[in-house]
Z-matrix of the N, CA and C atoms (Angstrom, degrees):
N
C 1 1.452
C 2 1.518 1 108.17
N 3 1.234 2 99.25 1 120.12
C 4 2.139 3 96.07 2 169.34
C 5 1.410 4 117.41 3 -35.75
N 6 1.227 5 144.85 4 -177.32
C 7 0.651 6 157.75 5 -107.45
C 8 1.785 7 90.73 6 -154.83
N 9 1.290 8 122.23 7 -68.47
C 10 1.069 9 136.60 8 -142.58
C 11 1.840 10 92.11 9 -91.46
N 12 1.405 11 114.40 10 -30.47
C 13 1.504 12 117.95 11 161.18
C 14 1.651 13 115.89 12 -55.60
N 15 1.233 14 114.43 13 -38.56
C 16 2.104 15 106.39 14 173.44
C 17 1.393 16 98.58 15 -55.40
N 18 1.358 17 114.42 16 120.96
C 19 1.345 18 117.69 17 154.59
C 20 1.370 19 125.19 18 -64.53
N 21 1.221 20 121.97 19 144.62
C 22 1.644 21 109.66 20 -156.81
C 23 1.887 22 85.04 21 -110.87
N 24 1.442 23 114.66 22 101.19
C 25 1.446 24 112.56 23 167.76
C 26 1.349 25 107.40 24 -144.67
N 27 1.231 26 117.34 25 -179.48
C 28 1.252 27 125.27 26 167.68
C 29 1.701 28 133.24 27 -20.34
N 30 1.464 29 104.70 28 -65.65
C 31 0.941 30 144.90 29 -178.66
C 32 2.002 31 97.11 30 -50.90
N 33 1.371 32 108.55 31 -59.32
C 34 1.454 33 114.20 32 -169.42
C 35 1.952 34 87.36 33 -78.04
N 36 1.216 35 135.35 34 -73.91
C 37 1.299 36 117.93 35 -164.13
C 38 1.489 37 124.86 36 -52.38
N 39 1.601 38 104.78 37 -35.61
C 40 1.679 39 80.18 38 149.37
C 41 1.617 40 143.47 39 -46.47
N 42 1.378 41 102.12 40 -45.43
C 43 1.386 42 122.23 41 175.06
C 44 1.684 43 94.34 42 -18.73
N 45 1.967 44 88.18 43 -80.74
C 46 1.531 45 112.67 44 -166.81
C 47 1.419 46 82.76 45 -26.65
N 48 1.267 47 95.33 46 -96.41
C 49 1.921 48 120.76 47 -146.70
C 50 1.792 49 100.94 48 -26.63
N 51 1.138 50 125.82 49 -39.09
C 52 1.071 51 97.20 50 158.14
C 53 1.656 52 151.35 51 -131.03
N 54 1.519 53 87.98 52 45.03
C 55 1.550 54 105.22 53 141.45
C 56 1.044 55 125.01 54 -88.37
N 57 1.940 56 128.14 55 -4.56
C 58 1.085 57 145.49 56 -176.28
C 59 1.860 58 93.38 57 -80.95
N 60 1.441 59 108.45 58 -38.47
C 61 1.533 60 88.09 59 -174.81
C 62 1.361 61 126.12 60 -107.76
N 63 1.932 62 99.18 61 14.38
C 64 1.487 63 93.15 62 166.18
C 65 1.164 64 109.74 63 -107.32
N 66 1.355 65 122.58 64 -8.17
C 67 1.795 66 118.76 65 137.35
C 68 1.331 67 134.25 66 -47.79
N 69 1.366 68 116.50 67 -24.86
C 70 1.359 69 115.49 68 -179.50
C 71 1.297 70 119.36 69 85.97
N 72 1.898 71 101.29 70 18.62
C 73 1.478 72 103.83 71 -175.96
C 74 1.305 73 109.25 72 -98.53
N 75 1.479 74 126.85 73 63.84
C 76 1.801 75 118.04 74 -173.27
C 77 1.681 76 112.78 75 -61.57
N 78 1.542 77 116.87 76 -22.04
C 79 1.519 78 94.94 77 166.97
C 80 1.440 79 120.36 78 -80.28
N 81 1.215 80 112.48 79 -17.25
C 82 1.292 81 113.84 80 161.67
C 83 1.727 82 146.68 81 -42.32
N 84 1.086 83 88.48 82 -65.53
C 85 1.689 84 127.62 83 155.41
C 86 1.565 85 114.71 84 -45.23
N 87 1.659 86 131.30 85 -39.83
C 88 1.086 87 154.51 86 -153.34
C 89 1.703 88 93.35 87 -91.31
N 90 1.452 89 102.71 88 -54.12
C 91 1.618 90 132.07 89 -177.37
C 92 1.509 91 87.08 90 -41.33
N 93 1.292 92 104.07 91 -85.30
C 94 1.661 93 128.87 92 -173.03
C 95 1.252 94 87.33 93 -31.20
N 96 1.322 95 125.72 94 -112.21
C 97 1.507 96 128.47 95 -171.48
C 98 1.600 97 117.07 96 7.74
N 99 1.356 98 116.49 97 -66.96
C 100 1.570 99 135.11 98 -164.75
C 101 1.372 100 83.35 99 -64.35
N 102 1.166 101 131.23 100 -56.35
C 103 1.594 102 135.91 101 -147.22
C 104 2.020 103 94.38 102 -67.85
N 105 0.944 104 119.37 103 -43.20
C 106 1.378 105 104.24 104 -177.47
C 107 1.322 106 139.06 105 -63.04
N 108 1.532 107 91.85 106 -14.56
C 109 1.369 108 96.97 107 174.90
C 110 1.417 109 113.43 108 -91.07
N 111 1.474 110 116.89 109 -22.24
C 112 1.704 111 119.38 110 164.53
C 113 1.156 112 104.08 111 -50.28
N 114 1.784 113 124.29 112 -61.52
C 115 1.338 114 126.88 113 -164.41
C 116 1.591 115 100.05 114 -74.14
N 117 1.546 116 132.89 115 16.60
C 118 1.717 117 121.96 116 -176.30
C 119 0.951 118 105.44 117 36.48
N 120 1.565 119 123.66 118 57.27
C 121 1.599 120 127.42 119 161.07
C 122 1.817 121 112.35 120 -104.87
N 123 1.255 122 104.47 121 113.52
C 124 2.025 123 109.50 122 -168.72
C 125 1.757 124 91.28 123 -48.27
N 126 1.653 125 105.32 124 141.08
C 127 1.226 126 117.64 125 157.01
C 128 1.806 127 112.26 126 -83.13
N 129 1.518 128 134.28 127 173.35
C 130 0.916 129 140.79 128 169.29
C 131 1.219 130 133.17 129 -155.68
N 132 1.135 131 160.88 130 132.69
C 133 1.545 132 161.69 131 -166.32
C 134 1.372 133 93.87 132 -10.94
N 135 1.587 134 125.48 133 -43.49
C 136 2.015 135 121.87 134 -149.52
C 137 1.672 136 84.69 135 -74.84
N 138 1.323 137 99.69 136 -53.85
C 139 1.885 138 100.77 137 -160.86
C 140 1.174 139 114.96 138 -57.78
N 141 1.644 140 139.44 139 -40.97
C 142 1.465 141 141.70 140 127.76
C 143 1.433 142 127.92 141 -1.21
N 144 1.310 143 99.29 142 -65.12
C 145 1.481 144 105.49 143 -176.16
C 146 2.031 145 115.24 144 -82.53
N 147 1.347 146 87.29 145 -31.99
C 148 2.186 147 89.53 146 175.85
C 149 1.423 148 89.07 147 -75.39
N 150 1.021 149 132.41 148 -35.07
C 151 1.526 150 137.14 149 -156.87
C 152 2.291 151 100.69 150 -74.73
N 153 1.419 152 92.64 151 -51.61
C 154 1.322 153 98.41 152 172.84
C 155 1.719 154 129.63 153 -58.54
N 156 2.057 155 78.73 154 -47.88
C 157 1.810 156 72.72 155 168.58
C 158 1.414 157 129.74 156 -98.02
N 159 1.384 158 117.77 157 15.74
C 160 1.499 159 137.33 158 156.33
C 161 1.860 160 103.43 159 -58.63
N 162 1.337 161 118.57 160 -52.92
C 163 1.284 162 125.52 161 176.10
C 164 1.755 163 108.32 162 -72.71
N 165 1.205 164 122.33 163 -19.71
C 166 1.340 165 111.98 164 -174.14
C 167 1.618 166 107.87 165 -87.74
N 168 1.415 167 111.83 166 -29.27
C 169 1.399 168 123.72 167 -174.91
C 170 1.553 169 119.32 168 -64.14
N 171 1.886 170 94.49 169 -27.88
C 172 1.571 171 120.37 170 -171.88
C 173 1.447 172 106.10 171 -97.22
N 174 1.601 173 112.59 172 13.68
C 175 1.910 174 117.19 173 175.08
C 176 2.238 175 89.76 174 57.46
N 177 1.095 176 104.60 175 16.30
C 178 1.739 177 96.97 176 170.06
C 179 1.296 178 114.26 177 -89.65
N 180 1.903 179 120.08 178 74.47
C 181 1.556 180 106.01 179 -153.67
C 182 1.968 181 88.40 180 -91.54
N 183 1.526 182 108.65 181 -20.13
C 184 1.738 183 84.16 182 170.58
C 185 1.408 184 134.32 183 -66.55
N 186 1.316 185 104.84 184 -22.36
C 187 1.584 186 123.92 185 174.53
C 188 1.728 187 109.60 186 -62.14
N 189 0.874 188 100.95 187 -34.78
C 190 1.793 189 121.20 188 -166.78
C 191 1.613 190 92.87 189 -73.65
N 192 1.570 191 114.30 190 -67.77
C 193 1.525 192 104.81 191 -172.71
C 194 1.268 193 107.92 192 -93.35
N 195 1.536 194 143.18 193 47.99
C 196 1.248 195 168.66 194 80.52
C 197 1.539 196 111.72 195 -3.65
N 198 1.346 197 83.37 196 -91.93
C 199 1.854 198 94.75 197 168.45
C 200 1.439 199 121.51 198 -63.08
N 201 1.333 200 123.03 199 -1.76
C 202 1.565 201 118.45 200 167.37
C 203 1.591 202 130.17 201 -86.41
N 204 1.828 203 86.32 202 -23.68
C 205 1.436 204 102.89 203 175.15
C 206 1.436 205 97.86 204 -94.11
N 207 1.390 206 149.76 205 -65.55
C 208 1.682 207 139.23 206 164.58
C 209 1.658 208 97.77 207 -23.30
N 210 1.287 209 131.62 208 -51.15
C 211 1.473 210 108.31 209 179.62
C 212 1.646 211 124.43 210 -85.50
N 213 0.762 212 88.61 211 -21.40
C 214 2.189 213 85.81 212 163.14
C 215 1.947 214 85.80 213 -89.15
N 216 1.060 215 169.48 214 32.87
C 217 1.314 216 155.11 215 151.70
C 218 1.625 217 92.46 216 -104.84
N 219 1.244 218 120.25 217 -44.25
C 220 1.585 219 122.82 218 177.91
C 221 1.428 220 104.96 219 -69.78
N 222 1.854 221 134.48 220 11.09
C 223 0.554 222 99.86 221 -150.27
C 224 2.098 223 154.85 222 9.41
N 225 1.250 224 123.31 223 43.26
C 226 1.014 225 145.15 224 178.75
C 227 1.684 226 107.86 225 -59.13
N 228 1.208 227 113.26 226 120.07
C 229 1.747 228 124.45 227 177.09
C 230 1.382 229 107.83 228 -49.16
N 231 0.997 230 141.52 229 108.62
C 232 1.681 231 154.82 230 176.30
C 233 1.625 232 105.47 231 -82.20
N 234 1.653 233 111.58 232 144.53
C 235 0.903 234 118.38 233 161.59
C 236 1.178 235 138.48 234 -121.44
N 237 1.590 236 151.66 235 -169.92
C 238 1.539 237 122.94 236 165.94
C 239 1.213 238 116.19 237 -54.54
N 240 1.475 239 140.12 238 -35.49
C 241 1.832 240 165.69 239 -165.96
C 242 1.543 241 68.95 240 -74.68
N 243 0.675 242 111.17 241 -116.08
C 244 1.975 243 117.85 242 -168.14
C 245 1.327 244 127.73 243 6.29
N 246 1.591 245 94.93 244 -58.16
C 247 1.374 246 111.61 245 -175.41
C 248 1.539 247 110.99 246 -78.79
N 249 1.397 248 135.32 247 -27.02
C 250 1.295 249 162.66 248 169.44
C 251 1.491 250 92.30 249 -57.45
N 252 1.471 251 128.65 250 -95.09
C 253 1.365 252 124.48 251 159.81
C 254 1.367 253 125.72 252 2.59
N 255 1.780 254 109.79 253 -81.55
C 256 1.538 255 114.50 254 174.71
C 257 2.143 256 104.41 255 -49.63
N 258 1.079 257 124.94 256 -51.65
C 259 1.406 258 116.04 257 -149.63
C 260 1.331 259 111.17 258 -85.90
N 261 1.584 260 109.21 259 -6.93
C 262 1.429 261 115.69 260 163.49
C 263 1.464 262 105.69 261 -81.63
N 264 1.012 263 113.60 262 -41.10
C 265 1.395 264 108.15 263 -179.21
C 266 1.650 265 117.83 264 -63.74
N 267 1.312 266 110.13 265 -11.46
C 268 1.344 267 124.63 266 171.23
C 269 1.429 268 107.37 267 -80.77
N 270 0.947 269 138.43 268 -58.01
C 271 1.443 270 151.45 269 -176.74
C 272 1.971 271 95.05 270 -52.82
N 273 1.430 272 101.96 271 -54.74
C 274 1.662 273 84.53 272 -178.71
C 275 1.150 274 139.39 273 -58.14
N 276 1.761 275 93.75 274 -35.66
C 277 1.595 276 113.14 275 178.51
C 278 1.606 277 94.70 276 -74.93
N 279 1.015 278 141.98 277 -7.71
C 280 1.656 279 128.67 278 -179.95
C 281 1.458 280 107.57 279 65.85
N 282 2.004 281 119.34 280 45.64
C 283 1.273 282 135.40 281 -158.27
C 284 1.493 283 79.45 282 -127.70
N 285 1.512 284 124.00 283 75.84
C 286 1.730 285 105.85 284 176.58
C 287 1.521 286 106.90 285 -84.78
N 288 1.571 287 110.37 286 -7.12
C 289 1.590 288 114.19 287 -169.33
C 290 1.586 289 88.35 288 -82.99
N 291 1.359 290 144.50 289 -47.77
C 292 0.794 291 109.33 290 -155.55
C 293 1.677 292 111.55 291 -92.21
N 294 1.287 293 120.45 292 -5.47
C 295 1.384 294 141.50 293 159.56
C 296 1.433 295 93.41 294 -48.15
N 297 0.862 296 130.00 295 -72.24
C 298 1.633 297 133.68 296 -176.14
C 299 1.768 298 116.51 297 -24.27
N 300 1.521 299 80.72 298 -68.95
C 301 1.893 300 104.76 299 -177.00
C 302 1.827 301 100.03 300 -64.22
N 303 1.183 302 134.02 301 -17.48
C 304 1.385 303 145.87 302 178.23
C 305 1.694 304 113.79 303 -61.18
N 306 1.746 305 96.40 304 -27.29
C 307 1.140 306 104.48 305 -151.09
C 308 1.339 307 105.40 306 -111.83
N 309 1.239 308 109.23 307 -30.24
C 310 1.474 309 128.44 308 177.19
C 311 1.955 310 112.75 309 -82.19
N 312 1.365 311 108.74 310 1.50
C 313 0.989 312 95.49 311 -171.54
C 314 1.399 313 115.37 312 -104.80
């Protein structure tokens, strides 16, 4: 397929982002992320969470609860996958306080 036929939306940068983290490419994935908002492509709970565990796969647990706090600031709709994502990423960073407040919220 050309190139110029992938529609560049949501739907496809998730894709990336997470084939980015079962490659093991977390700067990759990170790339992607930033890049959607150049291209004004809406983020959503999926891109958050591939996006989170792209950083968890890469031992990047500050990057991970980075994007957990930008997504409760986006207010962004969370899901159990989401929240699972963020609180592992708490557990890596050795952030159980904020694992806590994750949970309570």
């Amino acid at each position: 397929m050309p190139r110029s036929e992938v529609p560049l939306d949501t739907i496809t940068f998730n894709a990336a982002i997470s084939a980015c983290e079962k490659g093991g490419e977390w700067q990759k994935a990170l790339v992607l992320f930033s890049s959607m908002a150049h291209s004004k492509v809406a983020t959503d709970s999926t891109t958050f969470c591939a996006t989170m565990s792209a950083c968890q796969t890469g031992w990047q647990w500050v990057k991970a609860l980075q994007l957990s706090d930008l997504m409760m600031q986006r207010k962004i709709d969370s899901d159990t996958i989401t929240f699972n994502a963020a609180i592992s990423a708490c557990q890596g960073g050795s952030q159980w306080e904020k694992g806590l407040y994750l949970v309570s919220v």
